[in-house]
C-alpha positions as a Python dict, from the first residue, in 0.01 Angstrom:
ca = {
    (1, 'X'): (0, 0, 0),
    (2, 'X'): (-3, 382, 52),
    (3, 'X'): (318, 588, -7),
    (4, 'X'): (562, 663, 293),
    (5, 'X'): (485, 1045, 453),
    (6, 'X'): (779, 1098, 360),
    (7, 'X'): (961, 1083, 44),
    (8, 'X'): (1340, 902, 51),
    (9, 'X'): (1623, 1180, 69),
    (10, 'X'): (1951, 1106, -207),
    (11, 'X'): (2204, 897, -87),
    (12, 'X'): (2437, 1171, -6),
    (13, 'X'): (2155, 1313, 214),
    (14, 'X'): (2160, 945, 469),
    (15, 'X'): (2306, 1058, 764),
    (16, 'X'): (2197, 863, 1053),
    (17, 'X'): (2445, 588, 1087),
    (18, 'X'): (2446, 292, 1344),
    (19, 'X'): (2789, 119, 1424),
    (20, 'X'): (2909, -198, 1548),
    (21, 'X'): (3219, -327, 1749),
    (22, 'X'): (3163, -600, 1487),
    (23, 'X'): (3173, -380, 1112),
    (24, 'X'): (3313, -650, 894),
    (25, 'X'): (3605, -553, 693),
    (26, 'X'): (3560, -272, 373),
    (27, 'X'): (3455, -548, 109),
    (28, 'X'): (3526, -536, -262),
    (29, 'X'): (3299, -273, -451),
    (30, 'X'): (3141, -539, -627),
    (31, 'X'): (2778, -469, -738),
    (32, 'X'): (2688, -817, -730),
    (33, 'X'): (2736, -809, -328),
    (34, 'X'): (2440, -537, -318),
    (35, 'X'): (2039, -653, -285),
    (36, 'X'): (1760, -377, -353),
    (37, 'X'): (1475, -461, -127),
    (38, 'X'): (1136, -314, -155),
    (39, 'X'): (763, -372, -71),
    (40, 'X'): (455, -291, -256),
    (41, 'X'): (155, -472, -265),
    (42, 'X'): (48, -342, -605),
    (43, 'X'): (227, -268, -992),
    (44, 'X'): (128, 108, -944),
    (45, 'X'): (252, 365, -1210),
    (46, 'X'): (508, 502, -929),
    (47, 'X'): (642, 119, -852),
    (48, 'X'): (718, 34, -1251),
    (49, 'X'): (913, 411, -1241),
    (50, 'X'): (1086, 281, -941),
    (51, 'X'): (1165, -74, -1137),
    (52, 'X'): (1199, 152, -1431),
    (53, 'X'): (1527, 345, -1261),
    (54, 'X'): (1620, 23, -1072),
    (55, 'X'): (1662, -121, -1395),
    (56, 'X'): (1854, 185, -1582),
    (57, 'X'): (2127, 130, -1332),
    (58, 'X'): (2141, -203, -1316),
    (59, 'X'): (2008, -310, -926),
    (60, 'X'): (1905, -644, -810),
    (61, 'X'): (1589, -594, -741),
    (62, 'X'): (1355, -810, -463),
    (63, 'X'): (1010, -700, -388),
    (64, 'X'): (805, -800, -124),
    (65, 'X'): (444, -826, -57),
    (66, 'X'): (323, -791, -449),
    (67, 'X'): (32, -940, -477),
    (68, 'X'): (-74, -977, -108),
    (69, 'X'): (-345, -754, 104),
    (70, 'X'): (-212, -426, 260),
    (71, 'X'): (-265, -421, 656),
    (72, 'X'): (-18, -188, 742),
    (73, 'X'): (-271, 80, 785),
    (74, 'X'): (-330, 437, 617),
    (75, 'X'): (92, 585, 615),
    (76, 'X'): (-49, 835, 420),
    (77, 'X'): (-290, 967, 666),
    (78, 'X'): (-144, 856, 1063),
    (79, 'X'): (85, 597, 1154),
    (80, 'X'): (171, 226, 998),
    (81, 'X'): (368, 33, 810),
    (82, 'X'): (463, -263, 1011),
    (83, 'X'): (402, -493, 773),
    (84, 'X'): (695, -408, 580),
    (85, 'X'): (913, -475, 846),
    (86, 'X'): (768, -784, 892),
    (87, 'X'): (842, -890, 542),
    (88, 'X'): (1148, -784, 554),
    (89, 'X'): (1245, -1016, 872),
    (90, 'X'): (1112, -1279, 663),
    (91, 'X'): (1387, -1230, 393),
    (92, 'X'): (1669, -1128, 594),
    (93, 'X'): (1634, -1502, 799),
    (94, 'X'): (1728, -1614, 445),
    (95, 'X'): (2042, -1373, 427),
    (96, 'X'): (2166, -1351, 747),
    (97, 'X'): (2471, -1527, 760),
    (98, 'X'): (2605, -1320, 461),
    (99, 'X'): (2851, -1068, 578),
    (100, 'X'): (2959, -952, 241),
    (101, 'X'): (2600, -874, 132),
    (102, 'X'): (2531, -506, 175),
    (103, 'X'): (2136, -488, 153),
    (104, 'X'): (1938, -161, 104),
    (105, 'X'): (1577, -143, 126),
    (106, 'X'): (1390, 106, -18),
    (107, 'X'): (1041, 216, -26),
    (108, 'X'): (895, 208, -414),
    (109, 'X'): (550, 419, -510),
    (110, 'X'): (746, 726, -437),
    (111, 'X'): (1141, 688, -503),
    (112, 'X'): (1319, 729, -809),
    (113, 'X'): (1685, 590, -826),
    (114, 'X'): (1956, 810, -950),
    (115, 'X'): (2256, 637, -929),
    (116, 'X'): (2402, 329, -958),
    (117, 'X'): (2521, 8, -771),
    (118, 'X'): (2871, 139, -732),
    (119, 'X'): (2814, 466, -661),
    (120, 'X'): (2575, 377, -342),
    (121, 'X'): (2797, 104, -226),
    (122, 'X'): (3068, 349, -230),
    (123, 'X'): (2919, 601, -47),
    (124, 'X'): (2795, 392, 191),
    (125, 'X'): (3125, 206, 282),
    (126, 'X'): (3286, 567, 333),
    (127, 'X'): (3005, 589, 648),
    (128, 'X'): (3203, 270, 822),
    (129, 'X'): (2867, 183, 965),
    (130, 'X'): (2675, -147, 1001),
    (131, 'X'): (2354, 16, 895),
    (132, 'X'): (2319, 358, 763),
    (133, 'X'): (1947, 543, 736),
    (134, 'X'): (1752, 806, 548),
    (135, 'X'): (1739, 1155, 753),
    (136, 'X'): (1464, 1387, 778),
    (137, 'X'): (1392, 1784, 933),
    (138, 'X'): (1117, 1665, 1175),
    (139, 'X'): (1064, 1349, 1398),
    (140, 'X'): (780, 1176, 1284),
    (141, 'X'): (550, 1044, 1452),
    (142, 'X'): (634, 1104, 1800),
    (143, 'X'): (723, 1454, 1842),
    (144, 'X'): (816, 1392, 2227),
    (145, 'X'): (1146, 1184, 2088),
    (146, 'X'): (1313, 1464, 1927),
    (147, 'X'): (1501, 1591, 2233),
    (148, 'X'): (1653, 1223, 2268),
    (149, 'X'): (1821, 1258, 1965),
    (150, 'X'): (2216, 1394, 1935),
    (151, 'X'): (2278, 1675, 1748),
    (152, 'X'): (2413, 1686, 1373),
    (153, 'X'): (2694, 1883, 1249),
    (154, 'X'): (2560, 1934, 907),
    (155, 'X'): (2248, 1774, 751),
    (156, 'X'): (1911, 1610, 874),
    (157, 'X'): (1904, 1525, 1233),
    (158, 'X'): (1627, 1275, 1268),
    (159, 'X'): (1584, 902, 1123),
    (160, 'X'): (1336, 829, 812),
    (161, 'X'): (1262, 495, 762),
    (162, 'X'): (1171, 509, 390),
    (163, 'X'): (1558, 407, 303),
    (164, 'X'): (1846, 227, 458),
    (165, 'X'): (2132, 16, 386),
    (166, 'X'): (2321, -197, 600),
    (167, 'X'): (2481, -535, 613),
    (168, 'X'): (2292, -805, 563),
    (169, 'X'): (2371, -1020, 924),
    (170, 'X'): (2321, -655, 1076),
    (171, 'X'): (1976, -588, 887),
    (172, 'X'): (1864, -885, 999),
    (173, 'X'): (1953, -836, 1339),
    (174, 'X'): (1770, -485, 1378),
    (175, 'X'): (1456, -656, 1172),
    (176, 'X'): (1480, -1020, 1394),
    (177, 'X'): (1335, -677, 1714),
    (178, 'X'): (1024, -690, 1527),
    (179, 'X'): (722, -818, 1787),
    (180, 'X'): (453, -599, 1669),
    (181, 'X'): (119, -564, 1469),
    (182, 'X'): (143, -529, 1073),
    (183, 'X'): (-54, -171, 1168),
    (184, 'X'): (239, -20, 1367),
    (185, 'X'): (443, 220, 1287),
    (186, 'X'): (828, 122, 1118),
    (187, 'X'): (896, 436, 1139),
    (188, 'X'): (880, 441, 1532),
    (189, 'X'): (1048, 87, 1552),
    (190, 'X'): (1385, 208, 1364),
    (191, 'X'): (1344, 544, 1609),
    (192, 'X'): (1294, 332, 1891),
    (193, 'X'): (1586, 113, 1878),
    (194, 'X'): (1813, 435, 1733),
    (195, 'X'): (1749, 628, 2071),
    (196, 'X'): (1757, 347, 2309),
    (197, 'X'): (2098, 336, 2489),
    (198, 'X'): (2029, -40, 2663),
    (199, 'X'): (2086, -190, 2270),
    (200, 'X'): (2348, 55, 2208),
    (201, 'X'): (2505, -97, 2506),
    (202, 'X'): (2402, -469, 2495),
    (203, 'X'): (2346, -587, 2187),
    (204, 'X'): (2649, -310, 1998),
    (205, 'X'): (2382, -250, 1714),
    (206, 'X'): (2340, 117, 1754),
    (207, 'X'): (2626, 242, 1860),
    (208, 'X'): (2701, 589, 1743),
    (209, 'X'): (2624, 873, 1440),
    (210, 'X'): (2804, 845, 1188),
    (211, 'X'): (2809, 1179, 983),
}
C-alpha cells in the first residue's frame, strides 16, 4: 500500500470536528477505552517505526489488511484509498455498540506517534465531538469543494483523512456510508459527507466545527 499524499498533522493540529445531538457523556480517561486502527498491506521499514512508537507509548494496536493485495490504487500518484475504508467498516460492525470506546485510526508507512494514550484521549474529549479529523492547507483532491467549506478561526481549514478519532458507534456510522470501489478516493468520502448539509441535518453525524 502506498503512503497517504499527505502526511498526518499532531494531535493538537486536528481541527475539523463533527458533532452529534447524541455525544455520549465525557468518559473516564482510561487508556484501555482507546483502539489504534491502521492499515497496511505490508511490514515496511516506515510501518515497524509506526509499531515501533505505538509501542513506546503503550497503544492498542489493530492493523488491517497485512498480508492481503493492495487495490486501493496509486495514493501516491492520483486518487485512492478506498479500500481502507472498507476495512475499516469491516471492524467497526464488530465495535459498534461500544459507546465508551474512543477509536482512532491512523494511517502507518508515514506517521510517527508522539504521545501517549492519555494525552490523545484528553485532547480529544476537550473537542466535545463525536468524531474529530486531521486538517490540512489545501483540499485535496477536488479543488472545486474548497469554497463549501466554513471558515477556521485559527489552524487548517480543510479535512485530511490520514487521521481521525471518534467514538466507536459514531465511526462506524460514518464508515457503515461506504458503497464504493476499493480504488476510490477516502479522502473524498470523509469530504463528502463533512460538506453535505442533508446528513448534517438527517442523520446529526456532521453537525458542526469544532475548533
Amino acid at each position: 500500500m502506498e503512503p497517504s499524499p499527505a502526511a498526518l498533522l499532531p494531535l493538537a493540529a486536528l481541527l475539523l470536528g463533527v458533532r452529534g445531538t447524541g455525544t455520549p457523556a465525557r468518559p473516564a480517561l482510561n487508556p484501555e477505552n482507546l483502539l489504534l486502527i491502521t492499515a497496511a498491506t505490508e511490514q515496511t521499514e516506515g510501518y515497524a517505526r509506526f509499531l515501533r512508537t505505538a509501542r513506546h507509548f503503550n497503544y492498542t494496536v489493530k492493523t488491517l489488511g497485512l498480508g492481503e493485495p493492495w487495490r486501493g490504487g496509486d495514493v501516491a500518484r492520483t486518487v485512492g484509498g478506498g479500500q481502507k475504508v472498507r476495512w475499516l467498516k469491516e471492524e467497526m460492525a464488530k465495535h459498534a455498540e461500544r459507546e465508551e470506546l474512543v477509536v482512532m485510526f491512523v494511517d502507518s508507512y508515514d506517521v510517527l506517534l508522539a504521545g501517549g494514550p492519555l494525552e490523545l484521549l484528553r485532547k480529544f474529549l476537550a473537542f466535545g465531538s463525536r468524531v474529530v479529523f486531521s486538517a490540512e492547507g489545501f483540499c485535496w483532491p477536488e479543488w472545486g469543494l474548497a469554497e463549501r467549506y466554513p471558515p477556521v478561526g485559527a489552524g487548517k481549514r480543510f479535512l485530511n483523512s490520514g487521521g481521525f478519532v471518534g467514538f466507536a458507534p459514531a465511526v462506524h456510522g460514518l464508515t457503515q456510508l461506504w458503497k464504493y470501489q476499493d480504488d476510490d478516493d477516502d479522502q473524498l468520502f470523509y469530504t463528502r459527507l463533512y460538506l453535505d448539509p442533508g446528513l448534517r441535518a438527517l442523520r446529526q453525524v456532521f453537525v458542526s466545527l469544532s475548533l
